[in-house]
N, C-alpha and C positions, 0 to 999 in steps of 0.2 A: 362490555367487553369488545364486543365490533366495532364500537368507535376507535377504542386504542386499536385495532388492528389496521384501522383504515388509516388512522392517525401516523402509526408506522409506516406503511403503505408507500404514506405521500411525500413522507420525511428520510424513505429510502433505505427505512433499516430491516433487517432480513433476519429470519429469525430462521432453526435450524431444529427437525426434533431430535429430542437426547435421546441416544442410541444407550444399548445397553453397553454399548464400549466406550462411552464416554458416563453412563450411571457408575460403574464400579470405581474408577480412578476418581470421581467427583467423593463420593461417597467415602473412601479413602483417606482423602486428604482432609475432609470434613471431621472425619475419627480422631486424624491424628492431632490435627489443631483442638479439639475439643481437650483429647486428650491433655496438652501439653497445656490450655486455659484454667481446666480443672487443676493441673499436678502446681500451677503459681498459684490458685484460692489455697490449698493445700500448705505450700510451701510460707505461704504471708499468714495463715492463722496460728501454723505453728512460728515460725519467726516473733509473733505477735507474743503469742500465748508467752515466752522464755521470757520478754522484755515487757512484760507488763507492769516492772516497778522501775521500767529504766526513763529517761528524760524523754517528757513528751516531745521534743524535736525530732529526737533521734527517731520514734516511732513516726512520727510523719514523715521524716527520710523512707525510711523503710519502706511506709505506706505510698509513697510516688515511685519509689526503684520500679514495685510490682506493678502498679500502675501504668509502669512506660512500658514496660515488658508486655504487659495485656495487649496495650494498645499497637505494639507490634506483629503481634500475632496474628491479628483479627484482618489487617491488611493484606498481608503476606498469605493468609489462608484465602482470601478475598482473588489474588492476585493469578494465586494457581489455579484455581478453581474456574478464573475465566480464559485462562490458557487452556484448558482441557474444554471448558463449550469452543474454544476456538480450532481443536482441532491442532492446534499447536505440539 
């Protein structure tokens, strides 16, 4: 672990401790994208479950919509999350 610190160190990056004013808003926004990850598992198994005799294409549509949506989420949660370590 001292070596990455030294390693930071040398490489100029600055680390910062989390405050409990920057835990509560991280922690927040953490909830709410879980939130909103869980409500598309949710929303794709039932989607799923209604189209179970429908054309496997269509379900693998289906199954990429949710998919992009996930994969938007995860970022965008990613993105706030380092705006609030930043003080931002």
């Amino acid at each position: 672990m001292e070596w990455l610190r030294k390693k930071d160190t040398e490489e100029g990056v600055t680390t910062r401790p989390m405050t409990d004013q920057r835990k509560s808003p991280i922690a927040e926004v953490r909830s709410l994208y879980n939130s909103k990850l869980t409500e598309q598992d949710v929303l794709q198994q039932s989607a799923m479950m209604r189209l179970l005799s429908a054309d496997p294409a269509e379900l693998e549509e289906i199954g990429r919509r949710f998919r992009r949506e996930r994969e938007c989420l995860a970022p965008e949660r990613d993105v706030k999350v380092e705006r609030i370590h930043r003080g931002a």
